[in-house]
N, CA, C and O atoms as a Tripos MOL2 file, in Angstrom:
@<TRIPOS>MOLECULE
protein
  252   251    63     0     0
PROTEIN
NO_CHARGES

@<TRIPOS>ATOM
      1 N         -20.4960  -10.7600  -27.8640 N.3       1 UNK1
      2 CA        -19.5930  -10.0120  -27.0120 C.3       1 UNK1
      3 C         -18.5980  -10.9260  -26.3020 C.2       1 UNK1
      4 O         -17.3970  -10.6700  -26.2280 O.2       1 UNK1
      5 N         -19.1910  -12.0280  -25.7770 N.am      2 UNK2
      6 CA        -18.2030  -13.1330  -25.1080 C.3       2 UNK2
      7 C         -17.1000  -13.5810  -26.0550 C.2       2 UNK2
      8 O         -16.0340  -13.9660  -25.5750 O.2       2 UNK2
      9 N         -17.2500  -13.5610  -27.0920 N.am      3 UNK3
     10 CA        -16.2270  -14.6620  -28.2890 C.3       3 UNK3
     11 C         -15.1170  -13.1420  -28.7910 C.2       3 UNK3
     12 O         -14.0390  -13.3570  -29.3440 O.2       3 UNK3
     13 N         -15.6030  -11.6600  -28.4870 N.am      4 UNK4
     14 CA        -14.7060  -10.7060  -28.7220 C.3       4 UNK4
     15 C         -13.4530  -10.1950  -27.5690 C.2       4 UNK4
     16 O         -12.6880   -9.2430  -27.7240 O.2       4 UNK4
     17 N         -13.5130  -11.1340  -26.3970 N.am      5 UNK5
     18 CA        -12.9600  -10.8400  -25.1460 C.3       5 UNK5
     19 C         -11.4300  -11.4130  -25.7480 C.2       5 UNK5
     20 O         -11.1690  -12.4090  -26.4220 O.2       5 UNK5
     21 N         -10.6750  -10.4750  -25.2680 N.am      6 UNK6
     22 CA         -9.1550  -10.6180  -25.5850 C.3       6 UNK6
     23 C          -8.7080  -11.8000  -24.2620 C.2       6 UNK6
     24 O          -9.0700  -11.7590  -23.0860 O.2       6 UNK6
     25 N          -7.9190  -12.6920  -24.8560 N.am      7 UNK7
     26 CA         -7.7160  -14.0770  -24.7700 C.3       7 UNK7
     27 C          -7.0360  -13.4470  -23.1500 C.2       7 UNK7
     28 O          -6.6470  -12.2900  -22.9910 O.2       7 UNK7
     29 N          -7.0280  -14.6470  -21.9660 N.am      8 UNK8
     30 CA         -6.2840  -14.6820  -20.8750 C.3       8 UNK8
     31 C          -4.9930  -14.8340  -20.6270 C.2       8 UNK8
     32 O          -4.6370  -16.0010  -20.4690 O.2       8 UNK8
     33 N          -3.8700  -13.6930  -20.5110 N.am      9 UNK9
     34 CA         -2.8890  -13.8700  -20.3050 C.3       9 UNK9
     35 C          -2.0450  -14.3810  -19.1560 C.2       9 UNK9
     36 O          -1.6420  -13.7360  -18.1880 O.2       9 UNK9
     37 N          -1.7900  -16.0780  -19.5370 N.am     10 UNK10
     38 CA         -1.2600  -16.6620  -17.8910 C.3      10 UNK10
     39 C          -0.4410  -16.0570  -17.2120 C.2      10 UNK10
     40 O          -0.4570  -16.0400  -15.9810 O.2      10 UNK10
     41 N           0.7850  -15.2000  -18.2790 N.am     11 UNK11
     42 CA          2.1460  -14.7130  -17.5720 C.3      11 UNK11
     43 C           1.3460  -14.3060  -16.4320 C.2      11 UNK11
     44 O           1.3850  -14.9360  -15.3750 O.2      11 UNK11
     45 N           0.6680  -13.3430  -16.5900 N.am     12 UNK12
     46 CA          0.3440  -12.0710  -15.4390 C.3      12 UNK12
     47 C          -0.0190  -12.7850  -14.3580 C.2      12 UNK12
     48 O           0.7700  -12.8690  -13.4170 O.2      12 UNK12
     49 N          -1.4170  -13.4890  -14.3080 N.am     13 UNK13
     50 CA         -1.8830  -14.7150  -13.4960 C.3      13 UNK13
     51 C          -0.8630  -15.3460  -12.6930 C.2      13 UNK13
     52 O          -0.8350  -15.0980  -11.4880 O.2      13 UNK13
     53 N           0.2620  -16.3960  -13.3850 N.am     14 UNK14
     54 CA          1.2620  -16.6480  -12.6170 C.3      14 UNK14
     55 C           2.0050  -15.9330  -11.8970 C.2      14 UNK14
     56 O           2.5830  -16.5490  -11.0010 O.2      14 UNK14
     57 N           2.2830  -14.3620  -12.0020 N.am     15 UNK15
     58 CA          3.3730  -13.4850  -11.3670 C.3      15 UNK15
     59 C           2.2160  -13.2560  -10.0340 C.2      15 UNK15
     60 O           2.3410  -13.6630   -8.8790 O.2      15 UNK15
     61 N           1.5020  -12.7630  -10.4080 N.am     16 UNK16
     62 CA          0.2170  -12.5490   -9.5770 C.3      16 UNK16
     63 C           0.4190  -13.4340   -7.8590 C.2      16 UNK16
     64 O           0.7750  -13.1370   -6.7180 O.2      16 UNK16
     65 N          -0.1160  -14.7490   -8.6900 N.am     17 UNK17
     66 CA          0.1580  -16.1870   -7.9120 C.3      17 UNK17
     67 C           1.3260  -16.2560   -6.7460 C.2      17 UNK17
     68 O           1.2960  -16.4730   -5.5350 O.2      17 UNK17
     69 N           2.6190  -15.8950   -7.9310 N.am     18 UNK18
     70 CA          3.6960  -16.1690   -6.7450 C.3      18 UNK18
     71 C           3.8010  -15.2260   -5.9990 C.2      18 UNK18
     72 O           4.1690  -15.4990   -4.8560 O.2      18 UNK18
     73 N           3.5810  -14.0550   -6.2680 N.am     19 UNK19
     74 CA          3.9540  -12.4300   -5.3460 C.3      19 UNK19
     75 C           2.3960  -12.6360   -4.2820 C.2      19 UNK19
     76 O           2.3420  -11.7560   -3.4230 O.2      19 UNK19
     77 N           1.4740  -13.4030   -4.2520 N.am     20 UNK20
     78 CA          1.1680  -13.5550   -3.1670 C.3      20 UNK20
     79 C           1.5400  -14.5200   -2.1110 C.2      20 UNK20
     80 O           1.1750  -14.4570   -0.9370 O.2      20 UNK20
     81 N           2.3180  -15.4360   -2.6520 N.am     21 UNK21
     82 CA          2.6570  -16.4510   -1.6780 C.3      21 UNK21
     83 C           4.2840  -16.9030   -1.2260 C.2      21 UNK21
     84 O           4.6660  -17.8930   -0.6030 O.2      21 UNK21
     85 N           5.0530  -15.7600   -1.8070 N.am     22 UNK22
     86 CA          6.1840  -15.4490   -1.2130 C.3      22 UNK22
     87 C           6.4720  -13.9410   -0.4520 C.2      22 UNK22
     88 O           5.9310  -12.8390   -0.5360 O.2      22 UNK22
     89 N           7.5200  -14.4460    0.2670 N.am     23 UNK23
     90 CA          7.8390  -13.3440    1.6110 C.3      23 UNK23
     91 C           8.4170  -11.9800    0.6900 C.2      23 UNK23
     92 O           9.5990  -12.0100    1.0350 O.2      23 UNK23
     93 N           8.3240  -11.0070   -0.1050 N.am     24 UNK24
     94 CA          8.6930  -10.2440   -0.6150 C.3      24 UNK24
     95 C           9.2940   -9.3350    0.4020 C.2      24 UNK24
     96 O          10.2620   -8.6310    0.1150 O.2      24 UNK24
     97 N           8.9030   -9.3340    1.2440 N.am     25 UNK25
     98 CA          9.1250   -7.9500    2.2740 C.3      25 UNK25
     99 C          10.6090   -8.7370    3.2910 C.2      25 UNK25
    100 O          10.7820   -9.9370    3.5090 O.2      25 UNK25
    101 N          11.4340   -7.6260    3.7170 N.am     26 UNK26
    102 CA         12.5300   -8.1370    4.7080 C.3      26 UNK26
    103 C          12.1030   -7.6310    6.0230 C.2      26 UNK26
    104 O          12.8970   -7.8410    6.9390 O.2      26 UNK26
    105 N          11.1680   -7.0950    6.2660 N.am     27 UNK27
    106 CA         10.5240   -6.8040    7.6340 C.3      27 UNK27
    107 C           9.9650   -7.8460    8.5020 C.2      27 UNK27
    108 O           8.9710   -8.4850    8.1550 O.2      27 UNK27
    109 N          10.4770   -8.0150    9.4570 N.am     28 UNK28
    110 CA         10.2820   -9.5020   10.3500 C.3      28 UNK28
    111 C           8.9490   -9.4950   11.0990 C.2      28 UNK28
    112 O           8.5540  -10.5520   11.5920 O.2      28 UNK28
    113 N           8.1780   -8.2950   11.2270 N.am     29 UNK29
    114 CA          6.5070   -8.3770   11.0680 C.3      29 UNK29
    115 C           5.5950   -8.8650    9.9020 C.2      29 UNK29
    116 O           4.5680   -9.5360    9.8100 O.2      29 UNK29
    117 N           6.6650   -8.0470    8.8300 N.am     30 UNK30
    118 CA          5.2280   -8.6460    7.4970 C.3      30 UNK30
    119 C           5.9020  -10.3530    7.5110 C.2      30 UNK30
    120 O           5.0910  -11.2710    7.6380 O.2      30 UNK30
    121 N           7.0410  -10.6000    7.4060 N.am     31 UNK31
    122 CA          7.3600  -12.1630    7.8080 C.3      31 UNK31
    123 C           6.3480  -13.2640    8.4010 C.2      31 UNK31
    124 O           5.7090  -14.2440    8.0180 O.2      31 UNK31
    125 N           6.6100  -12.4410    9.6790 N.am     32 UNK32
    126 CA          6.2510  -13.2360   10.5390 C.3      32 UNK32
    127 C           4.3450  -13.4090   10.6150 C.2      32 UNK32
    128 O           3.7870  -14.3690   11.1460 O.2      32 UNK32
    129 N           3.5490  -12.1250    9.8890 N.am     33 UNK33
    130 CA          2.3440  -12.2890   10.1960 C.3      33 UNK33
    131 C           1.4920  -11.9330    8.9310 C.2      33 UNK33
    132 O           0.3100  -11.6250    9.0820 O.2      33 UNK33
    133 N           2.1490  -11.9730    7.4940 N.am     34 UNK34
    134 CA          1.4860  -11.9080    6.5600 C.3      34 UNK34
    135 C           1.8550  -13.0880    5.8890 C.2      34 UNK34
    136 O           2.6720  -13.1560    4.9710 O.2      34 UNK34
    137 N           1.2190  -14.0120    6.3860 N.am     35 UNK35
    138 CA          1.1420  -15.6640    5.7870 C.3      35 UNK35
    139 C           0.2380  -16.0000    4.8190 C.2      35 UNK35
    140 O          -0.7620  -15.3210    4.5860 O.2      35 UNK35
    141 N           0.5380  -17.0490    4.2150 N.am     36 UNK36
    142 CA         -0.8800  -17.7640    3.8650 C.3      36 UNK36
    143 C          -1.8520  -18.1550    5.0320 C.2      36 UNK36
    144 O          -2.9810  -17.6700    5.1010 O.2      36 UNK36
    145 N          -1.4450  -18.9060    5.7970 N.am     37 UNK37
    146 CA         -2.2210  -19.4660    6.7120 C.3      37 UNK37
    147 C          -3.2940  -18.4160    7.4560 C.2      37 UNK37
    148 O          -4.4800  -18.6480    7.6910 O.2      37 UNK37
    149 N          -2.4070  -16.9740    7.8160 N.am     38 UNK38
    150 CA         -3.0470  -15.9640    8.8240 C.3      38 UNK38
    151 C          -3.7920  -14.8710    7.7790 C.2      38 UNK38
    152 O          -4.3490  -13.8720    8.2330 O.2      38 UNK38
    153 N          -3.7520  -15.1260    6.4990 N.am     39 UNK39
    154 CA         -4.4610  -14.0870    5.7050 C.3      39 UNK39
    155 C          -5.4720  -14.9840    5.0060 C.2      39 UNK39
    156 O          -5.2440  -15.3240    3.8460 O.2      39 UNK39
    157 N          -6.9310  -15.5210    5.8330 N.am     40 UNK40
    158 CA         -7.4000  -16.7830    5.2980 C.3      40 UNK40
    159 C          -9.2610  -16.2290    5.3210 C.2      40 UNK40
    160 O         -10.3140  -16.8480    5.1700 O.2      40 UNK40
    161 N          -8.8260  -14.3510    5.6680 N.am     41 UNK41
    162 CA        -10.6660  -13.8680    5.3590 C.3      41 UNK41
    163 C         -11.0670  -13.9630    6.8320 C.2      41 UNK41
    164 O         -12.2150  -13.6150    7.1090 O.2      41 UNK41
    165 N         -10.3930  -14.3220    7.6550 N.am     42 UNK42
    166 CA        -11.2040  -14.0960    9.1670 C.3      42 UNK42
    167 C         -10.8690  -12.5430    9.5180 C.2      42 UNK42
    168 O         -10.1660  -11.6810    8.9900 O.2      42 UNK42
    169 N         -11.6540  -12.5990   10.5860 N.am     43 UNK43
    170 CA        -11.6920  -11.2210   11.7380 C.3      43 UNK43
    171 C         -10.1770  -10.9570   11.9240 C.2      43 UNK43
    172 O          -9.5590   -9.9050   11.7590 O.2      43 UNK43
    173 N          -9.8860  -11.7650   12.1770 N.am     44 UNK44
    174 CA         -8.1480  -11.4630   12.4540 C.3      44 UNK44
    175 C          -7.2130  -10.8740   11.7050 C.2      44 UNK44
    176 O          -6.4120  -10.0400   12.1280 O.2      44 UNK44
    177 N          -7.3040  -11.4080   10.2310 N.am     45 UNK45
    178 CA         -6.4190  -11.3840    9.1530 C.3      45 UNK45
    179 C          -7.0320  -10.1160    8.9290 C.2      45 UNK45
    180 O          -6.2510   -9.3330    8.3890 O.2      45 UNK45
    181 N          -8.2180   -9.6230    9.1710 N.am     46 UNK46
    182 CA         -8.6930   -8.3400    8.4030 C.3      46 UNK46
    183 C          -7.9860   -7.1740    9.1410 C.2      46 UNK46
    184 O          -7.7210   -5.9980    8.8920 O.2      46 UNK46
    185 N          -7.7870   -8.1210   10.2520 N.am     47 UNK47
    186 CA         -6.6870   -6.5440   11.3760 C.3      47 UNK47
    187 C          -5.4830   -6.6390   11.1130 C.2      47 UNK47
    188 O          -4.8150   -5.6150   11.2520 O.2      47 UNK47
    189 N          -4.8430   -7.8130   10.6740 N.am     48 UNK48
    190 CA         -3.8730   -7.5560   10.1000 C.3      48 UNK48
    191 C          -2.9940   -7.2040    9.2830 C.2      48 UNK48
    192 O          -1.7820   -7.0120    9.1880 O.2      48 UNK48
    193 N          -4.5890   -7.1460    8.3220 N.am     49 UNK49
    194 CA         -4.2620   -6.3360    6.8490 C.3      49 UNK49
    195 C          -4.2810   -4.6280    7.1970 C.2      49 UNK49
    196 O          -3.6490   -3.7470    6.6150 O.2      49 UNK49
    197 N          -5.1770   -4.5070    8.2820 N.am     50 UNK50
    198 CA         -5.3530   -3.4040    8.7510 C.3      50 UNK50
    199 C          -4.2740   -2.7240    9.4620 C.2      50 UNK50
    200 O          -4.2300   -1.5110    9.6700 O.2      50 UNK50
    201 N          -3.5950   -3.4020    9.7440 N.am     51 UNK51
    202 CA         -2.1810   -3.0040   10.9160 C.3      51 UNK51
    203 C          -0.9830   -2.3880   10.0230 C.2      51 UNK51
    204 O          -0.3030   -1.3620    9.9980 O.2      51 UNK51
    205 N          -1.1170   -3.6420    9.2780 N.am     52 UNK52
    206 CA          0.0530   -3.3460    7.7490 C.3      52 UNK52
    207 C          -0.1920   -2.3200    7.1950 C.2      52 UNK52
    208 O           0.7230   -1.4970    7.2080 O.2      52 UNK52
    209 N          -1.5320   -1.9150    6.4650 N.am     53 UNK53
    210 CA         -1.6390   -0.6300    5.7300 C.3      53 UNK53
    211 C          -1.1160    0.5910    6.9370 C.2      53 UNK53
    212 O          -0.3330    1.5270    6.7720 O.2      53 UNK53
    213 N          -1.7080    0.2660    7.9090 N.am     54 UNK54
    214 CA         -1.2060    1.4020    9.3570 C.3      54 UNK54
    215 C           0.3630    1.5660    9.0200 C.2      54 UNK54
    216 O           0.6950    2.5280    8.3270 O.2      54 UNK54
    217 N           1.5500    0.4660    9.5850 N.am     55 UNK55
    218 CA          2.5250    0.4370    9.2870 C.3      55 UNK55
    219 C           3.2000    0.9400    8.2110 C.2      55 UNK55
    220 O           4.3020    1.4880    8.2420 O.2      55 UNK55
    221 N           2.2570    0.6660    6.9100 N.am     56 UNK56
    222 CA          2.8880    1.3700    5.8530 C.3      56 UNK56
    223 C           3.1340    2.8230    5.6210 C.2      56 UNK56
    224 O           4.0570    3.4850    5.1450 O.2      56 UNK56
    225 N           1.9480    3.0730    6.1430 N.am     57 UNK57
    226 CA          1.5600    4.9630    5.5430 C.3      57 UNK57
    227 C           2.5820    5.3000    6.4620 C.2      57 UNK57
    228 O           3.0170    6.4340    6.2640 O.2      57 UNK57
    229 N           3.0910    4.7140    7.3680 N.am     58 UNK58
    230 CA          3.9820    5.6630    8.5170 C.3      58 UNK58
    231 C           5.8800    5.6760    7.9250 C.2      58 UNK58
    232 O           6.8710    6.2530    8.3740 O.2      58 UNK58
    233 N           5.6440    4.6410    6.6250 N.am     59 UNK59
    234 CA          6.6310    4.9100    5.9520 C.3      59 UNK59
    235 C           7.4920    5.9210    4.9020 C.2      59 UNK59
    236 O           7.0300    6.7930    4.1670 O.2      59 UNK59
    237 N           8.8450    5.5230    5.0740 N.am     60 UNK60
    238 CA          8.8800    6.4270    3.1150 C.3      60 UNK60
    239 C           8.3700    6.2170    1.7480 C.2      60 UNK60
    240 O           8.0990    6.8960    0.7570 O.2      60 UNK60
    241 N           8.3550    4.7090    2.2040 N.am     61 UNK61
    242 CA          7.7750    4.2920    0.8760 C.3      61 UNK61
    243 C           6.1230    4.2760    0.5310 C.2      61 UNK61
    244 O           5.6200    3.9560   -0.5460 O.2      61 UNK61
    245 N           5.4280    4.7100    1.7440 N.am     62 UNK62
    246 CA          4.2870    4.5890    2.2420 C.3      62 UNK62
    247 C           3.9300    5.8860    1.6900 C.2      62 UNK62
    248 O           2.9380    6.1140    0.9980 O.2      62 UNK62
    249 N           4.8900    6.7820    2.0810 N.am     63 UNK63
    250 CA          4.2520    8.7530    1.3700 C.3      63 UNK63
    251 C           4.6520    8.7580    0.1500 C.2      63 UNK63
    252 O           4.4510    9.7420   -0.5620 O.2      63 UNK63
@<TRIPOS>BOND
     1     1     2 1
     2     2     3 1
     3     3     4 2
     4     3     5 am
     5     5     6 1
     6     6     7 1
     7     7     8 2
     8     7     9 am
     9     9    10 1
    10    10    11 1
    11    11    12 2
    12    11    13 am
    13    13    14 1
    14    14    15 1
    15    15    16 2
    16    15    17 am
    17    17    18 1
    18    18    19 1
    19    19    20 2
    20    19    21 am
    21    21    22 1
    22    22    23 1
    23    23    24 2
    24    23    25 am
    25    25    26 1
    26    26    27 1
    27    27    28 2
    28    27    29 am
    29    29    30 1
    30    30    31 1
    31    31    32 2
    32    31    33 am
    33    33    34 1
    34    34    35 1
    35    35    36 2
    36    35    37 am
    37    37    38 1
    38    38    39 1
    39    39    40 2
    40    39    41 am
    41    41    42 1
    42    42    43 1
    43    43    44 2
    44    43    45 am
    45    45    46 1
    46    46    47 1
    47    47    48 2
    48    47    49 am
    49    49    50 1
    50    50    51 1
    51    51    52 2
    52    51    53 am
    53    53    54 1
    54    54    55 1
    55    55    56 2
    56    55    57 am
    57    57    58 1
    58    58    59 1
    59    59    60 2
    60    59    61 am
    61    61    62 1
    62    62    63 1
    63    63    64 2
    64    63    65 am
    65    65    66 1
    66    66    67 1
    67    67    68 2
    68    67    69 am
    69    69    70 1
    70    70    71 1
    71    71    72 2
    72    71    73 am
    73    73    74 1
    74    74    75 1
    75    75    76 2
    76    75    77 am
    77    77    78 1
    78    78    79 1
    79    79    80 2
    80    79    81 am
    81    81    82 1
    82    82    83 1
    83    83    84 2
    84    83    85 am
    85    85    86 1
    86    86    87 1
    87    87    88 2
    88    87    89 am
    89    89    90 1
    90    90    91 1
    91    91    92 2
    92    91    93 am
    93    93    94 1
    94    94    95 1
    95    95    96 2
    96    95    97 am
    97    97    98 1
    98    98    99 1
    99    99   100 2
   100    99   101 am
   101   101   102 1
   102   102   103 1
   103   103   104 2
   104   103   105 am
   105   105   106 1
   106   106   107 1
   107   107   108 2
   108   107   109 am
   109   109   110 1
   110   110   111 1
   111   111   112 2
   112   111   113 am
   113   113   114 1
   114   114   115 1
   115   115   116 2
   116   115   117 am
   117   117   118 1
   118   118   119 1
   119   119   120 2
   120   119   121 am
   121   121   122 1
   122   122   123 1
   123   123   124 2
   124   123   125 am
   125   125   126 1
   126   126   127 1
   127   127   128 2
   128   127   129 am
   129   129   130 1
   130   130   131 1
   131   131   132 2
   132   131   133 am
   133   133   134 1
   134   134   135 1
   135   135   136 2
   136   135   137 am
   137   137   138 1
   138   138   139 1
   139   139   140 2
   140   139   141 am
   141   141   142 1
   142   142   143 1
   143   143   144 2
   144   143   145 am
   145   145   146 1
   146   146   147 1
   147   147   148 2
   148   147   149 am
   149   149   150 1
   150   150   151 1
   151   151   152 2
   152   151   153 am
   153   153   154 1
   154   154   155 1
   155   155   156 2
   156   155   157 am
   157   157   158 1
   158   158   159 1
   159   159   160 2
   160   159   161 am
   161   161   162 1
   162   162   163 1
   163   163   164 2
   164   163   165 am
   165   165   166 1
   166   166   167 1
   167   167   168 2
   168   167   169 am
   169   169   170 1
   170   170   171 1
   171   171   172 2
   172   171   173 am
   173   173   174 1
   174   174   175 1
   175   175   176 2
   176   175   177 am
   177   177   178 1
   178   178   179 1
   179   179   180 2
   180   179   181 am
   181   181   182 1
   182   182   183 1
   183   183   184 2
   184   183   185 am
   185   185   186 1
   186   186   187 1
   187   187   188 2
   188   187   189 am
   189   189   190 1
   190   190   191 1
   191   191   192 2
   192   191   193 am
   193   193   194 1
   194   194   195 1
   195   195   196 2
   196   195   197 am
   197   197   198 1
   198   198   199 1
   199   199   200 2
   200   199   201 am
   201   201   202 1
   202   202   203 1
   203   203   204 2
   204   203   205 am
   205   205   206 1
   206   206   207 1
   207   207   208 2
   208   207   209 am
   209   209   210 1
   210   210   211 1
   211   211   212 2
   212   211   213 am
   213   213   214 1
   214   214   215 1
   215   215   216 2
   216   215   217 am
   217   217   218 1
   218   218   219 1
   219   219   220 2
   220   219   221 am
   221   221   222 1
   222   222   223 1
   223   223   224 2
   224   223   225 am
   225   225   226 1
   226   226   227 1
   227   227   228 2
   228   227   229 am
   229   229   230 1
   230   230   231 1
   231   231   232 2
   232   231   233 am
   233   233   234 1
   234   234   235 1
   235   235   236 2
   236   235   237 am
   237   237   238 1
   238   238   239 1
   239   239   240 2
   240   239   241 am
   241   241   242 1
   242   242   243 1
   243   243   244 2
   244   243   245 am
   245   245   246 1
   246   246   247 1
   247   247   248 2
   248   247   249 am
   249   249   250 1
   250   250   251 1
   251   251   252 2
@<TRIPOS>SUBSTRUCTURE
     1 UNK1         2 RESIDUE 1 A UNK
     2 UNK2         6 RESIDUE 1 A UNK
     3 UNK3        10 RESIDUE 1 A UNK
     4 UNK4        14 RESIDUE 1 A UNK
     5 UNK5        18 RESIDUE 1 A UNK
     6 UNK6        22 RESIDUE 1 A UNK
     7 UNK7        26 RESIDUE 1 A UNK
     8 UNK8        30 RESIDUE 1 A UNK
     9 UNK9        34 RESIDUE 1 A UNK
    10 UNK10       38 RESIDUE 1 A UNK
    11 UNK11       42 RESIDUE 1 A UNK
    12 UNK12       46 RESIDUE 1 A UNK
    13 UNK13       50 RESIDUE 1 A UNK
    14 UNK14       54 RESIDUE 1 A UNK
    15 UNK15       58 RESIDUE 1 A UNK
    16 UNK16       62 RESIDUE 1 A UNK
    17 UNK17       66 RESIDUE 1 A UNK
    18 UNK18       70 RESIDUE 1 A UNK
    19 UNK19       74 RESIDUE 1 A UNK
    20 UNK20       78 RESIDUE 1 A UNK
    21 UNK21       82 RESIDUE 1 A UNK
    22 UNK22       86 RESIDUE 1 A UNK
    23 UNK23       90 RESIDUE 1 A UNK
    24 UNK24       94 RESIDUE 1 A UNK
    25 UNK25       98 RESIDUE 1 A UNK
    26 UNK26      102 RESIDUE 1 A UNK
    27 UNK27      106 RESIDUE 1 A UNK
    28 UNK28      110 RESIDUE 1 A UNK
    29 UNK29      114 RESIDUE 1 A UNK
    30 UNK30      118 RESIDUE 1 A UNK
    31 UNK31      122 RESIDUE 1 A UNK
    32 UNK32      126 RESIDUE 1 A UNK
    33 UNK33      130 RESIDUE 1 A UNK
    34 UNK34      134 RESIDUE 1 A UNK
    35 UNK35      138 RESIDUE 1 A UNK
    36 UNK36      142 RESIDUE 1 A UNK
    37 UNK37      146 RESIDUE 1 A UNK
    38 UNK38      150 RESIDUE 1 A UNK
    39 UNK39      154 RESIDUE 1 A UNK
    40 UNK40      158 RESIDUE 1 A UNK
    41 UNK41      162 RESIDUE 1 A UNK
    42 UNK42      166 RESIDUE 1 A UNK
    43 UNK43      170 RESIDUE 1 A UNK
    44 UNK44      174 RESIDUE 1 A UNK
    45 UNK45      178 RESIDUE 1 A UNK
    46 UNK46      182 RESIDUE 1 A UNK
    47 UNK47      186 RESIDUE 1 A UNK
    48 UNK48      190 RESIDUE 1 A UNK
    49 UNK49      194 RESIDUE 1 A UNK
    50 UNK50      198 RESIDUE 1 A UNK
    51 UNK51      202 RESIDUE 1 A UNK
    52 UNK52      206 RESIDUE 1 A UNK
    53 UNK53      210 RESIDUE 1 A UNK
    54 UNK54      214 RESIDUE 1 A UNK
    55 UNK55      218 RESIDUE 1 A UNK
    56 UNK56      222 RESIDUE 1 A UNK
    57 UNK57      226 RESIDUE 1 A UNK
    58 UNK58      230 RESIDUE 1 A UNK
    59 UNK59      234 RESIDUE 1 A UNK
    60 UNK60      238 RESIDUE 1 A UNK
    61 UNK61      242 RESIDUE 1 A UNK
    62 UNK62      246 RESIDUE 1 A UNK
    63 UNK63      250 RESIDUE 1 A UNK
């Protein structure tokens, strides 16, 4: 079963990679507080992931 697994495609992996570690968004909150540094698995970052999804749904692009 292991030797029938369809081979790893890097493209995706790499796009993956960079769209987490560039500023995609022009909103000067997700800027300013969706970092590498502040999204690192603590208590904190988990509220801030939490704040963002909040922020979002209250959008257009969010409904």
């Amino acid at each position: 079963m292991f030797f029938k697994k369809r081979k790893l495609n890097k493209n995706n992996i790499k796009f993956m990679a960079e769209l987490l570690y560039e500023d995609v968004s022009s909103e000067k909150w997700d800027q300013a507080n969706l970092t590498k540094d502040n999204l690192n698995l603590s208590i904190e970052s988990v509220r801030l992931v939490d704040e963002y999804a909040d922020r979002l749904m209250h959008t257009d692009f969010g409904q």
